[in-house]
mmCIF file of the N, C-alpha and C atoms, coordinates in Angstrom:
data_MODEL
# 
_entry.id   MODEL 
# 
loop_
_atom_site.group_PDB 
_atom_site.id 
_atom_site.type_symbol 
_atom_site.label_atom_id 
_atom_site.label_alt_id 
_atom_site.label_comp_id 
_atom_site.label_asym_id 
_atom_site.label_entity_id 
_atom_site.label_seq_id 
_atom_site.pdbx_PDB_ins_code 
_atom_site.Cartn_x 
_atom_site.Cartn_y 
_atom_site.Cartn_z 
_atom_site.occupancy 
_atom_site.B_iso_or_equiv 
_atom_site.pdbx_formal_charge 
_atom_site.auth_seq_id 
_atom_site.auth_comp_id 
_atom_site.auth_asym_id 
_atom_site.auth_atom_id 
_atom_site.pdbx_PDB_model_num 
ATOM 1   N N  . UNK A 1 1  ? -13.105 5.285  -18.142 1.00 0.00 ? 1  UNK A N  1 
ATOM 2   C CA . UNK A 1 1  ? -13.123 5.877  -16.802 1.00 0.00 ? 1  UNK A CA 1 
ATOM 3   C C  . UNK A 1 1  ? -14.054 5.076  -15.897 1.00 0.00 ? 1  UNK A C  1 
ATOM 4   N N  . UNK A 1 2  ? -15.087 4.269  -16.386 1.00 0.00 ? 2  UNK A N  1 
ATOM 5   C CA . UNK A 1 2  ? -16.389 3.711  -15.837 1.00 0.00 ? 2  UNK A CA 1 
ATOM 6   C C  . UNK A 1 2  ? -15.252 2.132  -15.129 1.00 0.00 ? 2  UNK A C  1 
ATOM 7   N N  . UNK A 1 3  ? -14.506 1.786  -15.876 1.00 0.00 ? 3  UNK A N  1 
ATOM 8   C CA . UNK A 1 3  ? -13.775 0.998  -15.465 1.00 0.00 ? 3  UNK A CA 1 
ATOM 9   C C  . UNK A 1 3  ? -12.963 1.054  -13.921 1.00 0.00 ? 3  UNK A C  1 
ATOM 10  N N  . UNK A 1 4  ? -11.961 2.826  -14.473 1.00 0.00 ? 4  UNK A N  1 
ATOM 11  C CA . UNK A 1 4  ? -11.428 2.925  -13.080 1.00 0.00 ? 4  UNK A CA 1 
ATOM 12  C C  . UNK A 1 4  ? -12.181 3.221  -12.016 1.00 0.00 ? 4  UNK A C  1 
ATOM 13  N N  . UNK A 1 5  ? -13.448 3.501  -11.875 1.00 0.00 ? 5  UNK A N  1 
ATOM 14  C CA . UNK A 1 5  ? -14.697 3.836  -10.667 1.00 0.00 ? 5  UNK A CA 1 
ATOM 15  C C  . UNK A 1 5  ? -14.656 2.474  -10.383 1.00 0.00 ? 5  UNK A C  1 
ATOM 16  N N  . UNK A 1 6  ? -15.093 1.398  -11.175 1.00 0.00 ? 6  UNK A N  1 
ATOM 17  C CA . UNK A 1 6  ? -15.833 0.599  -10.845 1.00 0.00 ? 6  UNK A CA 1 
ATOM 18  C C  . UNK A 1 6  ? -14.408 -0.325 -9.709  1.00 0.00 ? 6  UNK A C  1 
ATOM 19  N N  . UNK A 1 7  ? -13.392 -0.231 -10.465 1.00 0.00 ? 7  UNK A N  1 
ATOM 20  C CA . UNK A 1 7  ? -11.849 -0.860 -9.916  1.00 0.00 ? 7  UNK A CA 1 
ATOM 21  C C  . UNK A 1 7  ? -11.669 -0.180 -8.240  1.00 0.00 ? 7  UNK A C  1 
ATOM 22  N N  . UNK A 1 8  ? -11.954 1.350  -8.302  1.00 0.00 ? 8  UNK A N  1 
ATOM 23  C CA . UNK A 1 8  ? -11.805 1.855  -7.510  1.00 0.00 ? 8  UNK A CA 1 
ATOM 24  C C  . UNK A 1 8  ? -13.139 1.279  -6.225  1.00 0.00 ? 8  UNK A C  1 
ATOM 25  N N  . UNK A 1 9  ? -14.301 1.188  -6.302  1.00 0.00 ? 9  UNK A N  1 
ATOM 26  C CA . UNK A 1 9  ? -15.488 0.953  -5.659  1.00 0.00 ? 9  UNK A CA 1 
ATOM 27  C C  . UNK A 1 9  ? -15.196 -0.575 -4.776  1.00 0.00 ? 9  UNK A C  1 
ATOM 28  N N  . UNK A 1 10 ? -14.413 -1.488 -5.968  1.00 0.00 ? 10 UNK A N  1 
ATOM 29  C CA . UNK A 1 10 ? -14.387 -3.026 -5.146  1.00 0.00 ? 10 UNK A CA 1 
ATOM 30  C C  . UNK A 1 10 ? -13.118 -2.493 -4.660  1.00 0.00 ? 10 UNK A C  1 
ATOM 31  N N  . UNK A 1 11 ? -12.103 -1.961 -4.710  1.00 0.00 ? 11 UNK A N  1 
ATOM 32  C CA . UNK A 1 11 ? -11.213 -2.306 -3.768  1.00 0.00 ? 11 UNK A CA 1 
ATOM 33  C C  . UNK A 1 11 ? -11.360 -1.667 -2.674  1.00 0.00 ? 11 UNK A C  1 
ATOM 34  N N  . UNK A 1 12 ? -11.854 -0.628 -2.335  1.00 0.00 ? 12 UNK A N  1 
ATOM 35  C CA . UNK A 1 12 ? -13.123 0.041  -0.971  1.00 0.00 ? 12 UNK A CA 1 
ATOM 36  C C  . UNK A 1 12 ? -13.944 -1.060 -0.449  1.00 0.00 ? 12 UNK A C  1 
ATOM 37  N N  . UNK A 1 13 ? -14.555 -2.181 -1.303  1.00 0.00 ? 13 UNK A N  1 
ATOM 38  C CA . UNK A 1 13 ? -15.162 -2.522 -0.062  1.00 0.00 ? 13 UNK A CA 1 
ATOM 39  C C  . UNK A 1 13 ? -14.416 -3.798 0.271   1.00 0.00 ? 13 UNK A C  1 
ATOM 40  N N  . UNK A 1 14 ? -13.202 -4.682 -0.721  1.00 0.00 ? 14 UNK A N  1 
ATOM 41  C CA . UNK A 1 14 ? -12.460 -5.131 -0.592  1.00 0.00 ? 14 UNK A CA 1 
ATOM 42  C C  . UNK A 1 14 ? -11.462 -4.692 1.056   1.00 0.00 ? 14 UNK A C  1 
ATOM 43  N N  . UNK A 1 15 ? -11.127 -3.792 1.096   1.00 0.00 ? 15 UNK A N  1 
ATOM 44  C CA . UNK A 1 15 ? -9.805  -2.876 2.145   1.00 0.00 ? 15 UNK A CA 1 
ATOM 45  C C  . UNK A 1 15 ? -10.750 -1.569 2.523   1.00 0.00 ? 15 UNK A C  1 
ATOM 46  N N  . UNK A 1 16 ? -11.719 -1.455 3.281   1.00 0.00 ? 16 UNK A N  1 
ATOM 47  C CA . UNK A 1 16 ? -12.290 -0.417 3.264   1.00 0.00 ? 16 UNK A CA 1 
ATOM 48  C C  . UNK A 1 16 ? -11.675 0.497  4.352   1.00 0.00 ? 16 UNK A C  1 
ATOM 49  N N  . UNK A 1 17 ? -10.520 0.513  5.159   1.00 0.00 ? 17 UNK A N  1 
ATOM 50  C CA . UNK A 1 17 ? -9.693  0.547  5.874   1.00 0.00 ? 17 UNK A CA 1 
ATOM 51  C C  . UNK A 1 17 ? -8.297  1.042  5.546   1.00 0.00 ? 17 UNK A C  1 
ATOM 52  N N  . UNK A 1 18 ? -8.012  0.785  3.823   1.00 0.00 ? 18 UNK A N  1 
ATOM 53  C CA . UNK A 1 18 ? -6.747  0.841  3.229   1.00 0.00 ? 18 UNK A CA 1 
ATOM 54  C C  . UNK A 1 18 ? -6.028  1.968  3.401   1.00 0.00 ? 18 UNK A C  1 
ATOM 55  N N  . UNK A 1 19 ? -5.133  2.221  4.037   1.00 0.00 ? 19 UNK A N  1 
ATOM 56  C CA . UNK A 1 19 ? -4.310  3.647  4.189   1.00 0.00 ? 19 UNK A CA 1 
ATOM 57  C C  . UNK A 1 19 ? -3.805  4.559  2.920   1.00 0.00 ? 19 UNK A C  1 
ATOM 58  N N  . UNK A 1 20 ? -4.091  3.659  1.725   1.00 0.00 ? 20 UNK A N  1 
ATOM 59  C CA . UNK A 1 20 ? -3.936  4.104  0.511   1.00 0.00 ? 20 UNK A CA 1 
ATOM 60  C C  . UNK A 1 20 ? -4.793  4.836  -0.245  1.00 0.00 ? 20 UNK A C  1 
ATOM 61  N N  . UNK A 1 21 ? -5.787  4.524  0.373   1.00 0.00 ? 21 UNK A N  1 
ATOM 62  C CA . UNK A 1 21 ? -7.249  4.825  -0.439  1.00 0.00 ? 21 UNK A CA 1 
ATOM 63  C C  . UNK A 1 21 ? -7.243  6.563  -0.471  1.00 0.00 ? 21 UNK A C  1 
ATOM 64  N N  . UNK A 1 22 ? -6.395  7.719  0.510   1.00 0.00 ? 22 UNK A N  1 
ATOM 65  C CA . UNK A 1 22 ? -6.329  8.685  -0.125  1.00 0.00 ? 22 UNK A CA 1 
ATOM 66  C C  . UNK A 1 22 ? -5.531  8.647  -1.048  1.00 0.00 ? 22 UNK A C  1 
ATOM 67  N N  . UNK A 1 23 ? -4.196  8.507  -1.255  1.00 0.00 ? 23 UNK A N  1 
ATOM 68  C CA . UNK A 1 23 ? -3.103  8.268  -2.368  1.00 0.00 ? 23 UNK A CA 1 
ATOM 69  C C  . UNK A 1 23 ? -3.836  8.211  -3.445  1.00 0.00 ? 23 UNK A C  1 
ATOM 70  N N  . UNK A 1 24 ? -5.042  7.303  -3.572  1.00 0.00 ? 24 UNK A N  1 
ATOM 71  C CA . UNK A 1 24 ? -5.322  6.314  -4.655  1.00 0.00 ? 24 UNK A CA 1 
ATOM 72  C C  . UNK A 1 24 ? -6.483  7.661  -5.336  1.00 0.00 ? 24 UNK A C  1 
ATOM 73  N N  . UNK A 1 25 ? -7.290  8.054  -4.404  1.00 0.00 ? 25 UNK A N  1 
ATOM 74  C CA . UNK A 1 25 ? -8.221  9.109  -4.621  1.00 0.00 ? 25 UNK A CA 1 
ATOM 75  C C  . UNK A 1 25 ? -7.460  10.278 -5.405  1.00 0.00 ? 25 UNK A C  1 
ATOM 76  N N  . UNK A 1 26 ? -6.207  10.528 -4.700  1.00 0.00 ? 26 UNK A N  1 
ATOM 77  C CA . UNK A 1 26 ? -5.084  11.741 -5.224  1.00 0.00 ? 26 UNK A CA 1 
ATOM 78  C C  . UNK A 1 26 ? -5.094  11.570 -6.567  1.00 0.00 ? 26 UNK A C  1 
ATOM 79  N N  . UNK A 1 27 ? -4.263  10.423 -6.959  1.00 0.00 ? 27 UNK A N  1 
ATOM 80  C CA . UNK A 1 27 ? -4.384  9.865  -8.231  1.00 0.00 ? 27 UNK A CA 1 
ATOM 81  C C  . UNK A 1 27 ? -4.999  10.142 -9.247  1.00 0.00 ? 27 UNK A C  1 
ATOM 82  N N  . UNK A 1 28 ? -6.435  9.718  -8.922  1.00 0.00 ? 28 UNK A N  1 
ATOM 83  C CA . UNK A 1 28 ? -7.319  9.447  -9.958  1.00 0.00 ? 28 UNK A CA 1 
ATOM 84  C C  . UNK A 1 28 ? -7.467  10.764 -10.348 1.00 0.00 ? 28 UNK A C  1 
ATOM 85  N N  . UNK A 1 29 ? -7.903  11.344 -9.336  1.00 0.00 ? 29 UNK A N  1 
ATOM 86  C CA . UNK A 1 29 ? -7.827  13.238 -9.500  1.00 0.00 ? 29 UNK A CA 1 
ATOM 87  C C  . UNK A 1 29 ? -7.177  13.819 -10.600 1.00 0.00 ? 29 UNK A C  1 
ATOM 88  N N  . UNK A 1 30 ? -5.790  13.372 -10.047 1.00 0.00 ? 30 UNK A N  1 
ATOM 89  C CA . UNK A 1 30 ? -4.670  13.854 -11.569 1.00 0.00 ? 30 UNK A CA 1 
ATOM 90  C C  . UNK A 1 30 ? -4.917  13.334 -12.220 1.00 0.00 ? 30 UNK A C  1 
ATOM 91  N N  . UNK A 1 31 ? -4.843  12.368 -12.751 1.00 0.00 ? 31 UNK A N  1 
ATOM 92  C CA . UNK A 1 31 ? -5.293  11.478 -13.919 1.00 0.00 ? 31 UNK A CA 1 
ATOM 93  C C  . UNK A 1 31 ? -6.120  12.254 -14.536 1.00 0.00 ? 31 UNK A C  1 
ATOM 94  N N  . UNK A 1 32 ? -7.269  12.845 -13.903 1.00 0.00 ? 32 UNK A N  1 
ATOM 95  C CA . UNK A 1 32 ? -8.147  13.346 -14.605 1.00 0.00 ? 32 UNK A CA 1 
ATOM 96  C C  . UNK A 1 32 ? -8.217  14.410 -14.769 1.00 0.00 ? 32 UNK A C  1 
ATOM 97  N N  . UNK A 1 33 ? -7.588  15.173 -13.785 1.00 0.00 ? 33 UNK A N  1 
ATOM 98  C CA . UNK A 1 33 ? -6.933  16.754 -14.694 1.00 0.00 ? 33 UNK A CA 1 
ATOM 99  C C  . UNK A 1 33 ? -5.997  16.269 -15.946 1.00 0.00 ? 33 UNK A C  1 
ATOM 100 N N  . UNK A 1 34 ? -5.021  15.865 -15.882 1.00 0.00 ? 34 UNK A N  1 
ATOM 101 C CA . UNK A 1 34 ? -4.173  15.586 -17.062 1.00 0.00 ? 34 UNK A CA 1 
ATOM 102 C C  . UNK A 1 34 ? -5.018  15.322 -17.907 1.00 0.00 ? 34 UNK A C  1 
ATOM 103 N N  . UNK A 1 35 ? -6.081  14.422 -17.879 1.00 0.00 ? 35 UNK A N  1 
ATOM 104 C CA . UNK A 1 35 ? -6.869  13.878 -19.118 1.00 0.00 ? 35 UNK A CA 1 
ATOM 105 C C  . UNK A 1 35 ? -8.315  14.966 -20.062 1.00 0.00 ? 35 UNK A C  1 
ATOM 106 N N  . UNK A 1 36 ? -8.500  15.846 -18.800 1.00 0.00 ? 36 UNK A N  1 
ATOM 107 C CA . UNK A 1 36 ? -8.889  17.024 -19.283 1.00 0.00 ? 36 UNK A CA 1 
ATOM 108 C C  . UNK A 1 36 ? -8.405  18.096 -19.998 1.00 0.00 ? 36 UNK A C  1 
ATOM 109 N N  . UNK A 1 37 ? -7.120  18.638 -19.532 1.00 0.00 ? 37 UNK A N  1 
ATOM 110 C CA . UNK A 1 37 ? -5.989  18.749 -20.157 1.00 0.00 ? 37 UNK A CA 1 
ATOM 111 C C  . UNK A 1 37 ? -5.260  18.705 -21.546 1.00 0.00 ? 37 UNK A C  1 
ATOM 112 N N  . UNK A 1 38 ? -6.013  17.193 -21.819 1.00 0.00 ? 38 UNK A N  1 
ATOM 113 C CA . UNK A 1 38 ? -4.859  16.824 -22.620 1.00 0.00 ? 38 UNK A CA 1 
ATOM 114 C C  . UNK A 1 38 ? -3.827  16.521 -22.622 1.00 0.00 ? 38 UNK A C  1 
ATOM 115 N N  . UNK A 1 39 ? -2.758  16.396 -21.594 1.00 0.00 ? 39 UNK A N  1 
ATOM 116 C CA . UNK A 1 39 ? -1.527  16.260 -21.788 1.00 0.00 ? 39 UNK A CA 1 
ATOM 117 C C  . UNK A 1 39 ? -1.355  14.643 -21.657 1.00 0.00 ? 39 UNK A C  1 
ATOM 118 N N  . UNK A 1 40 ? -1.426  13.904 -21.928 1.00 0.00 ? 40 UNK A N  1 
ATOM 119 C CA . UNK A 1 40 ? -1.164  12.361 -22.029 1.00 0.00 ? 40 UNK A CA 1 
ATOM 120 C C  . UNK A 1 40 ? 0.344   12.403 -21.864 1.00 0.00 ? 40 UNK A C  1 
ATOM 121 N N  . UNK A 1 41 ? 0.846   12.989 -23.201 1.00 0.00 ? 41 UNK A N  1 
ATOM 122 C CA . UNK A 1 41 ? 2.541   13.603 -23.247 1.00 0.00 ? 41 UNK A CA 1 
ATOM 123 C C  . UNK A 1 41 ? 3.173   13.169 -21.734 1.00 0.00 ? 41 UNK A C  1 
ATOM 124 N N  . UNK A 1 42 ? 2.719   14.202 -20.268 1.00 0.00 ? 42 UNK A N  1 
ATOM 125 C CA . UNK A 1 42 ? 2.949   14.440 -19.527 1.00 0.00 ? 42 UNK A CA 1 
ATOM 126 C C  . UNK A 1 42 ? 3.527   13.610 -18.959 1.00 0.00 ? 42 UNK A C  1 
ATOM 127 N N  . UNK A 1 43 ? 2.350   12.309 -19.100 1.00 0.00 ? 43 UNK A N  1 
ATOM 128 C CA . UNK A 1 43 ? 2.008   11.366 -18.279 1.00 0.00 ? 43 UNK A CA 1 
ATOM 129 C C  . UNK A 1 43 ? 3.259   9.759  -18.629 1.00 0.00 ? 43 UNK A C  1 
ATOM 130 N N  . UNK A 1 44 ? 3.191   10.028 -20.079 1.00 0.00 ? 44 UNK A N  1 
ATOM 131 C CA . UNK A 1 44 ? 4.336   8.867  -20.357 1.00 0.00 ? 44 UNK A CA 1 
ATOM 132 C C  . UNK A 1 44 ? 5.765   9.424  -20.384 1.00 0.00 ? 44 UNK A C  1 
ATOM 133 N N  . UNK A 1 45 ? 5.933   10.955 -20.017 1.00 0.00 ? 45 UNK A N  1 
ATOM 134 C CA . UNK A 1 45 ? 7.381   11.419 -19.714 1.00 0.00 ? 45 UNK A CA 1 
ATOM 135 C C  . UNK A 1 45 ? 7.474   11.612 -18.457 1.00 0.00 ? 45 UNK A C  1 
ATOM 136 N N  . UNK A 1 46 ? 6.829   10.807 -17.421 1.00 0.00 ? 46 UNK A N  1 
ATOM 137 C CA . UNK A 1 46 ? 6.325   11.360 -15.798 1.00 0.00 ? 46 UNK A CA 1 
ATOM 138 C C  . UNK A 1 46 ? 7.195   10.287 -15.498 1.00 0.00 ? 46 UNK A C  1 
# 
């Protein structure tokens, strides 16, 4: 997870402007409910 922060942090100051950067925030979010969760399952039948 220390990975996707850190991925997430340079491309902010990379595009700090990026119209994606909520999308991308959305994302990670789920990601991390699912991964709390448990359901991985979910995620490779998504």
């Amino acid at each position: 997870m220390g990975e996707l922060l850190t991925h997430l942090s340079h491309s902010q100051k990379r595009k700090p402007a990026s119209k994606g950067a909520g999308q991308y925030h959305r994302l990670l979010g789920f990601v991390q409910t699912i991964r709390q969760t448990g359901g991985f399952d979910f995620l490779y039948l998504a």
